[in-house]
N, C-alpha and C positions, 0 to 999 in steps of 0.2 A: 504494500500500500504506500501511495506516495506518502510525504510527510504533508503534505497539505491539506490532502481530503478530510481532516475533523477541524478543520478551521472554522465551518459553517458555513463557509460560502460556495456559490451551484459552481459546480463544477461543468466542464463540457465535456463530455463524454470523450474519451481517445480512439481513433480511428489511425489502426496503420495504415499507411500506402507502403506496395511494392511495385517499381514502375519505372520505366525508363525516362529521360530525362529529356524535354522537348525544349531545346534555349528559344524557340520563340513562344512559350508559355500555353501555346495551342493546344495542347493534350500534353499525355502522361502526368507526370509526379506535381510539375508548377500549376495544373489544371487541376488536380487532384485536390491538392491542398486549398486552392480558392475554394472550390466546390464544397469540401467538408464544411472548412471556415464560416461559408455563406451561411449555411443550414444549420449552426451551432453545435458543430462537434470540433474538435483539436486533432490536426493531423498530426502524427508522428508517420517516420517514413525511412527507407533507403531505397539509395539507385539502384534498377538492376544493370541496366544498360546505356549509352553515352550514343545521340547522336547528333547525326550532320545534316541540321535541317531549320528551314525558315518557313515563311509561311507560303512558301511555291513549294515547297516541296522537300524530301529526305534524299537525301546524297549516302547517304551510310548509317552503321550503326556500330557497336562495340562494345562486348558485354565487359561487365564488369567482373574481379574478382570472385567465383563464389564462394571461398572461404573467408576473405573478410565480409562477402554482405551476410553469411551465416554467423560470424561471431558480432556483427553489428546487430543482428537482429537476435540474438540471443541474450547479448548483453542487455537490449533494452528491453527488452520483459520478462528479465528477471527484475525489473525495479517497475517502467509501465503497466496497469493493467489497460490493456486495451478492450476496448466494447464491438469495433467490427473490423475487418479485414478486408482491403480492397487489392488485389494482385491485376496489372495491366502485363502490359513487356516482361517476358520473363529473360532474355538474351541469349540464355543456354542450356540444357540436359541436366547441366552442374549446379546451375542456378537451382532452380527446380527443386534438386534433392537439396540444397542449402535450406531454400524456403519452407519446405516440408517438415522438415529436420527441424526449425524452430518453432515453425505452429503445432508441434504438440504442447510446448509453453502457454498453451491458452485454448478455452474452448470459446472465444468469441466464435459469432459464425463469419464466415470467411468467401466475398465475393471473386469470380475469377471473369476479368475482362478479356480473353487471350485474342490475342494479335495476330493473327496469321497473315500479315502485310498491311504495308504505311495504306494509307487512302491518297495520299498523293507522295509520289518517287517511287522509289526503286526498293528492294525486300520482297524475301519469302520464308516464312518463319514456320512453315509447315513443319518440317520436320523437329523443332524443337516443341511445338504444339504435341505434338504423338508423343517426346518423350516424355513431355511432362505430366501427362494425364494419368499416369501409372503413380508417379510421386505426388500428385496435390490430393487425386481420386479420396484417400481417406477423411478430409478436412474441409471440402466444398460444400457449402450450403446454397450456393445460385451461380450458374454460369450462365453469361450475359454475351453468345456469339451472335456475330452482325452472319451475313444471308452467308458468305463466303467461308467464314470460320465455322459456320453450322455445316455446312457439306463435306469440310475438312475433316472434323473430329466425328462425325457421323457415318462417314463413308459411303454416305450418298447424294443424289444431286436433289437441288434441291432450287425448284425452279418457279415457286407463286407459295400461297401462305399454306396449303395445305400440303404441300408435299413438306413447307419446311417446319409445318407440326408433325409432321408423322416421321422426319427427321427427331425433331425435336422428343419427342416421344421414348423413338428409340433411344436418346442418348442421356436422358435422365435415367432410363432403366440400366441403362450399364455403369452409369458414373453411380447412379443411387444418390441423385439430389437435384434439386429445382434446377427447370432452366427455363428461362424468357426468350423467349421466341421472339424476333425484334423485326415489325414491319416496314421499318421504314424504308426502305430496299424494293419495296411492291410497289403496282398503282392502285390510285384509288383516291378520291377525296380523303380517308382515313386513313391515318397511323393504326393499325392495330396490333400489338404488340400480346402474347399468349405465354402465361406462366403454367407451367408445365410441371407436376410432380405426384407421380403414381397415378393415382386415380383423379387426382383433384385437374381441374381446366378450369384459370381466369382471364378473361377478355378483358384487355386493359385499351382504352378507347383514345383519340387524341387527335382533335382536325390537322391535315396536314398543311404545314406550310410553305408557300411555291420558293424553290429554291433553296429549300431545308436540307439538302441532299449534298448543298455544296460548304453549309458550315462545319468548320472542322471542330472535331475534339469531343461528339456527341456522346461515342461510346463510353469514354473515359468519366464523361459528367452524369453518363446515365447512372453507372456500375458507382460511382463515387458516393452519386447522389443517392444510392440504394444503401450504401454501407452506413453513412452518417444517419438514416431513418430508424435503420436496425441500431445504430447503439443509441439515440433516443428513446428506443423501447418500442419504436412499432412493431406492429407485424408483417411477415412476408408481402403479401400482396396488398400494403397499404404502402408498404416501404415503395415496392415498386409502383403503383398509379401518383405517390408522389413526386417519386423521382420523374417519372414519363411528364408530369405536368410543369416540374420545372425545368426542362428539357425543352419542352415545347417556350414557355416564354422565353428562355434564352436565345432559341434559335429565332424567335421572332427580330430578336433585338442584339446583334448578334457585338463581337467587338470588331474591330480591323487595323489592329496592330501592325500591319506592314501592307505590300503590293501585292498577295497572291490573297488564299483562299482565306476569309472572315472568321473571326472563332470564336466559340459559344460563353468562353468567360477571359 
């Protein structure tokens, strides 16, 4: 327990980020932490991975240590406790089992954003996707894949909303935990976005906005947005229609930090 929390005063709940590190603040870890912060929880956090990117676009990437992010992330909770877990970029196979390897330190539940390539430049993370789903698999409470990362880890295609629930379907039955099926990727006047877990189906609703497709860093703010609801104490699929609704006014109003694509915080 820290030494603060019998001070009396509210505390904000601790949300890890594990997330690679975007210098023009459009996604991962500096998108992360705005998004917690907004929603009133406290990000704590390490890099997984370092890249070369602005707001045109990713030129590279480069994972980090995974034995220092496993004893940085071991070290902080043995003193933080944390209340959710948000994992984006993972960098590497090593990373992975680093990350795994510390979350048995806590039973927050623990979102997975995984990346299987930038949305704009260059990457393919597929293969660190498959390794890592063997090492997170025991610790996941919600994975959050866009239309691409869901046919990846599914191993199937997955081409309008009903093939990518019966994707989605299958891959909660093998992971053994929720996943959000994420419309935004379809056409339609609506966003409809499908949490997915054993028997349970909720329809999470959300008009779409024209050109919503081109602001970056949605995924990152969704899954963020999800982690900081769950350590306020909501529940799963309240966590998620909140995050979807703040998701939505952001992309309404978006930011535009530099000369390419506008970003949601």
């Amino acid at each position: 327990m820290s030494a603060y929390r019998h001070t009396g005063k509210q505390q904000r709940p601790d949300v890890l980020v594990c997330a690679g590190l975007d210098p023009s603040g459009g996604a991962g870890l500096l998108a992360d932490a705005r998004v917690i912060t907004q929603l009133g929880g406290r990000p704590v956090g390490v890099v997984t991975a370092l890249t070369i990117q602005n707001t045109t676009g990713m030129l590279g990437t480069h994972a980090c240590d995974a034995e220092i992010v496993g004893q940085q992330l071991t070290f902080l909770m043995t003193d933080v406790e944390v209340r959710a877990v948000k994992i984006g970029m993972i960098g590497s196979a090593e990373l992975a089992k680093a990350i795994a390897n510390a979350l048995h330190l806590t039973n927050a539940p623990v979102i997975w954003d995984p990346i299987g390539g930038p949305s704009r430049g260059s990457g393919d993370y597929a293969e660190v996707l498959a390794d890592s789903i063997a090492a997170l698999r025991p610790h996941l409470a919600l994975v959050t894949p866009n239309r691409n990362e869901l046919a990846l880890l599914a191993k199937r295609p997955v081409d309008d909303l009903a093939s990518a629930e019966a994707a989605g379907q299958a891959l909660a039955a093998a992971l053994d935990c929720a996943i959000l099926v994420k419309g935004g990727h379809f056409d339609g006047d609506e966003s409809i976005d499908l949490l997915l877990h054993g028997r349970e189906r909720t329809t999470l609703r959300a008009p779409r906005v024209p050109g919503g497709e081109h602001v970056h860093g949605t995924g990152c703010a969704l899954s963020s947005a999800i982690a900081a609801n769950l350590a306020l104490g909501k529940g799963l699929a309240e966590a998620c229609q909140l995050a979807k609704d703040f998701v939505l006014e952001r992309i309404a109003d978006p930011q535009t930090p530099g000369r390419g694509a506008p970003a949601i915080v």
